[in-house]
C-alpha positions in Angstrom: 15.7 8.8 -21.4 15.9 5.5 -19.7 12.7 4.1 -18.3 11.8 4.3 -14.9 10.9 0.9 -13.2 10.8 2.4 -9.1 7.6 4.9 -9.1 5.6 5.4 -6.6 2.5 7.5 -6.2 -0.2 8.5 -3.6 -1.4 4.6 -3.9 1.8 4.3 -1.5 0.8 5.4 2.0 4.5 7.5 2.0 3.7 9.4 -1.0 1.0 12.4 -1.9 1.7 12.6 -5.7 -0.7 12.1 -7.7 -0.5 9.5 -10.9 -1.3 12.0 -13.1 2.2 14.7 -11.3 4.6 11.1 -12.2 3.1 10.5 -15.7 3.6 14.2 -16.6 7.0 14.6 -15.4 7.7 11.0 -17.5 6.6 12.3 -20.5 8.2 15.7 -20.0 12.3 14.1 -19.5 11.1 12.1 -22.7 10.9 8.2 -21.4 8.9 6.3 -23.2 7.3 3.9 -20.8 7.3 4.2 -16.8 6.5 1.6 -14.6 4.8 1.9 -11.3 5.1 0.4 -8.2 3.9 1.2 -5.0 4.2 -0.4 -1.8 2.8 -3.0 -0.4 4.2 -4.3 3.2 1.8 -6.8 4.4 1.7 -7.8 8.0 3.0 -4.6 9.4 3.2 -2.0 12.4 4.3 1.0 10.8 2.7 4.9 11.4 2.2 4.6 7.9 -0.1 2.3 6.0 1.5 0.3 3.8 -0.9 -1.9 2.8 -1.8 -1.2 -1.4 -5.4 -1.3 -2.1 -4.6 -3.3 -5.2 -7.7 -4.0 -6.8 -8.4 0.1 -6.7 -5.0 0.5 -7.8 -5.0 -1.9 -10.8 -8.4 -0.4 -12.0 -6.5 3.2 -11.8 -3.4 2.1 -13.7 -5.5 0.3 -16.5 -7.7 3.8 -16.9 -4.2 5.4 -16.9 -2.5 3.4 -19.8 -5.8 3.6 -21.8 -5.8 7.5 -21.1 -1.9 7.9 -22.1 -2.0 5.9 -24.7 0.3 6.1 -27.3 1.9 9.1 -25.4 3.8 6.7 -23.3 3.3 3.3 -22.3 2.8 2.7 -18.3 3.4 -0.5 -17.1 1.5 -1.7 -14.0 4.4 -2.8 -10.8 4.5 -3.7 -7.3 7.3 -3.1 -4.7 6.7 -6.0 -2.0 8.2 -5.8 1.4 9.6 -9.4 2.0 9.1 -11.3 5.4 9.5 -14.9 5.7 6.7 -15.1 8.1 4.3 -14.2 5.1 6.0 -16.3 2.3 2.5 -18.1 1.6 0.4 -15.3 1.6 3.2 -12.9 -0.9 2.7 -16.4 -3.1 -0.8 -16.5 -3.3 -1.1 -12.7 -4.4 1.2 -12.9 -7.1 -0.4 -16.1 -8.2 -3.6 -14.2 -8.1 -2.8 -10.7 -9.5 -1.3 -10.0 -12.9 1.6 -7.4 -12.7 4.0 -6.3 -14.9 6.7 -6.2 -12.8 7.5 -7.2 -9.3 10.1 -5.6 -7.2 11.4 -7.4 -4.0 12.4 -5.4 -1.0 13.2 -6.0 2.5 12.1 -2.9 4.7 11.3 -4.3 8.2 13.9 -6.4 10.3 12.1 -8.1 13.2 9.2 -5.8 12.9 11.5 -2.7 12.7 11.8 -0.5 9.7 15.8 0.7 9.9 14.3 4.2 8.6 13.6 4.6 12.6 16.2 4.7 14.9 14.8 2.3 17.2 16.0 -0.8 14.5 19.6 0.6 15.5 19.4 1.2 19.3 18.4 -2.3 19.3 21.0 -3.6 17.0 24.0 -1.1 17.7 26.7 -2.2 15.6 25.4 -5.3 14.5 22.6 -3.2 12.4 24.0 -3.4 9.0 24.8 -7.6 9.6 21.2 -8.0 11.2 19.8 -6.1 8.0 21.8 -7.8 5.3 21.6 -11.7 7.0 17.4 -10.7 6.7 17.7 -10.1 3.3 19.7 -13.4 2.5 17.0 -15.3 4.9 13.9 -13.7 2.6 15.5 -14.6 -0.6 16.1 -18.1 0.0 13.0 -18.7 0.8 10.6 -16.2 -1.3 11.3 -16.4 -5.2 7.7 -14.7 -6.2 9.9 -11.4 -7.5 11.5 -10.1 -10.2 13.9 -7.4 -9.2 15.7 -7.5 -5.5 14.9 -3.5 -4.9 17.5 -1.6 -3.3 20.0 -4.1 -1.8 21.7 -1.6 1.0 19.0 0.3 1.7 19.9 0.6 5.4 22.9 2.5 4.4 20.5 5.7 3.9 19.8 5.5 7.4 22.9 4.1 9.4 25.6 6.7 8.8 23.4 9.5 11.1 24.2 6.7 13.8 28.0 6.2 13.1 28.4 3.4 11.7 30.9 3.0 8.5 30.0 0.7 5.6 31.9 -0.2 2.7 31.3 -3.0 0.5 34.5 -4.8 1.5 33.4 -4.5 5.5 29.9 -6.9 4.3 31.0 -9.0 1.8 30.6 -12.3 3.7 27.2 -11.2 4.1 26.7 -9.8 0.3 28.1 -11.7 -2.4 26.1 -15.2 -1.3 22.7 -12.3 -1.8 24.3 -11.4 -4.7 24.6 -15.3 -5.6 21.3 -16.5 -5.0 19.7 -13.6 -7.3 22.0 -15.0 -10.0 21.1 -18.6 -9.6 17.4 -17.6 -9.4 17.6 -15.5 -12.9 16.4 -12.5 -10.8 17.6 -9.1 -11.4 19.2 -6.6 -9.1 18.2 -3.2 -9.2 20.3 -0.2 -9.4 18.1 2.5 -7.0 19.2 5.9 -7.5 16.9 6.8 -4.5 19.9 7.6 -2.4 21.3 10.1 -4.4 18.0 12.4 -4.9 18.8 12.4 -0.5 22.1 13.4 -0.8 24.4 10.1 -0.7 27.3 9.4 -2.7 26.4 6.1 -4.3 23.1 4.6 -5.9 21.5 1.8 -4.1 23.4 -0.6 -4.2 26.8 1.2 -4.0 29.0 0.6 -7.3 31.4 -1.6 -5.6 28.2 -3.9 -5.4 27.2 -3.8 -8.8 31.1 -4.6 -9.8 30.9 -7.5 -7.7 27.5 -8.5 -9.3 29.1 -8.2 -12.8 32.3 -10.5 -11.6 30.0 -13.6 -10.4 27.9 -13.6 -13.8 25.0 -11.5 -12.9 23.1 -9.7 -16.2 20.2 -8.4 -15.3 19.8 -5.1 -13.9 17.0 -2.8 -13.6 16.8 1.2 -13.0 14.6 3.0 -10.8 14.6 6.2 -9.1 12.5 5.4 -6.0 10.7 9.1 -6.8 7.7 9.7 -4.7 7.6 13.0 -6.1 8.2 14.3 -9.6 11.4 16.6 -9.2 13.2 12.9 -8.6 11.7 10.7 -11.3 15.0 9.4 -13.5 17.4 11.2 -10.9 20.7 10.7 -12.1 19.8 8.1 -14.9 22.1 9.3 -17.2 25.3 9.7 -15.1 24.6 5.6 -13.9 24.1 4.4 -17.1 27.5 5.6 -17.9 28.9 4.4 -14.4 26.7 1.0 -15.6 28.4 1.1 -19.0 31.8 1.1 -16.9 31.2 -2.0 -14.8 30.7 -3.9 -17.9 26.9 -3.7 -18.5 25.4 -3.0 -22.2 21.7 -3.4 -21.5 19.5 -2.6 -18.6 16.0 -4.8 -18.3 12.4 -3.5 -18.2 9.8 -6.2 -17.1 6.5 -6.8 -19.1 4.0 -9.5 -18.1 7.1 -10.6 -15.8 9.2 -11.4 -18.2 12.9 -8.9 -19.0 12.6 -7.2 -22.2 16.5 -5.9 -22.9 17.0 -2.1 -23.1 20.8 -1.2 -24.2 22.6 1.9 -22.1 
């Protein structure tokens, strides 16, 4: 079973699942690692509380390996909301606090999380350009990730308000992302989160990933997004072949930072 690198647990303020549910569904598909990382979006208005209580949950995770040890190994991750108005502060933290692995995503647009449908009243149908010209903005200018999480998330959320999306429709606005995670060595990671709700396509959609492939990018990473057990390693085995199609061999899991090669 391919590892899991997109966990998150009740350390998120979106899930109620304990540790201890994820670790025991791991270890029941057979993966031999899984990697945590729940969110932290600093600088915030949200209903929920995104902001990680990281020295509690690095003192958890470390009890954790210890206590699974050698059953599986758990690696300790992050999933970091990007904003350019906190570059500094997203720099300092990971200068400060050792992870394994550092997932970059971009949740809120101008204060709005698209998983609301006030980011599209205000946006119409300029959402999905609004959305991905943010991400291109946040990746130029923060580099303190490993992974760029779930390139088209807003495509969960825009089809209840009618808008269409293809890859073709945003490519102006997605292949100079796709470009700059290349140059930068990052990774890009294939989220299967949207197909535990019922889309069609992983996060980002497989025209994405093709297009990824074309320009020279490598490095890809796999995570299911679960914040429950019944969707830990959703679909893993059906995108590892769709992966394996594209043109990719290996798949990477970060340790100390660095991309330790896993073949598909």
């Amino acid at each position: 079973m391919y590892t899991d690198t997109h966990v998150h647990s009740s350390f998120s303020g979106d899930s109620d699942t304990s540790p201890y549910e994820q670790i025991n569904a791991a270890v029941s598909l057979g993966m031999e690692e899984l990697c945590f990382t729940d969110h932290h979006d600093h600088d915030v208005i949200s209903e929920i509380d995104f902001e990680l209580d990281i020295p509690r949950y690095k003192e958890e995770m470390h009890r954790l390996r210890d206590e699974f040890s050698p059953k599986i190994e758990l690696l300790t991750g992050i999933e970091l909301g990007l904003q350019v108005k906190i570059t500094d502060y997203l720099n300092e933290l990971t200068s400060k606090v050792d992870f394994d692995y550092i997932i970059g995503s971009i949740h809120f647009v101008d204060g709005l999380d698209p998983y609301y449908p006030e980011f599209f009243e205000k946006n119409g149908s300029n959402a999905y350009h609004r959305y991905f010209d943010e991400v291109l903005e946040c990746i130029k200018n923060i580099k303190c990730y490993d992974s760029l999480g779930h390139l088209d998330y807003i495509v969960r959320y825009g089809k209840a308000h009618g808008l269409s999306y293809s890859y073709k429709e945003y490519a102006d606005c997605i292949d100079p992302i796709l470009s700059i995670v290349i140059d930068d060595g990052k990774a890009l990671e294939c989220n299967t989160g949207g197909l535990s709700r019922g889309l069609c396509e992983p996060n980002p959609c497989f025209d994405i990933l093709k297009r990824y492939k074309e320009l020279g990018g490598e490095l890809i990473t796999l995570g299911s997004d679960a914040h429950s057990p019944e969707t830990l390693g959703f679909a893993f085995e059906e995108i590892g072949e769709r992966l394996k199609e594209i043109g990719f061999t290996h798949y990477a899991v970060y340790k100390n930072r660095i991309p330790h090669m896993k073949k598909l």
